[in-house]
C-alpha positions, 0 to 999 in steps of 0.5 A: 729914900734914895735921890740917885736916879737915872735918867729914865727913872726921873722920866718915869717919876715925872710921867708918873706925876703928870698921870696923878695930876691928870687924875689917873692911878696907873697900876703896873700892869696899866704903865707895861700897857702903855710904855712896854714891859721894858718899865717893869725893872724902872718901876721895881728899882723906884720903888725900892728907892721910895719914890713911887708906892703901891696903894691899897688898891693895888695902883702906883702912886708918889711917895710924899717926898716924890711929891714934893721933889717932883713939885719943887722941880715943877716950880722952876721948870724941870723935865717934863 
């Protein structure tokens, strides 16, 4: 896992986390929709650095170690 992340890719991870919690499994096609083509190289480049992966039915998820960076971050009031 590689913790090295750029500014928009830690947005996009913690974006991603707040859709999670809020009970909704975005495909990539879902996140293009709604933040424009340009997150498509954001999403390849976090998934090849283990943050998100791409469950069975095709939707975009946290990894667990994602999970528990965005949750310790989350604790002490990181970027929402």
């Amino acid at each position: 896992m590689d913790f090295n992340l750029t500014a928009e890719e830690e947005a996009l991870v913690f974006h991603m986390a707040s859709l999670l919690c809020a009970n909704r499994s975005p495909t990539d096609a879902d996140l293009a929709g709604e933040l424009g083509d340009e997150v498509r190289p954001l999403l390849q480049s976090l998934l090849y650095k283990g943050w998100f992966v791409i469950d069975k039915e095709r939707e975009l998820t946290l990894s667990l170690i994602a999970w528990a960076a965005v949750s310790r971050r989350r604790d002490v009031e990181g970027p929402q």
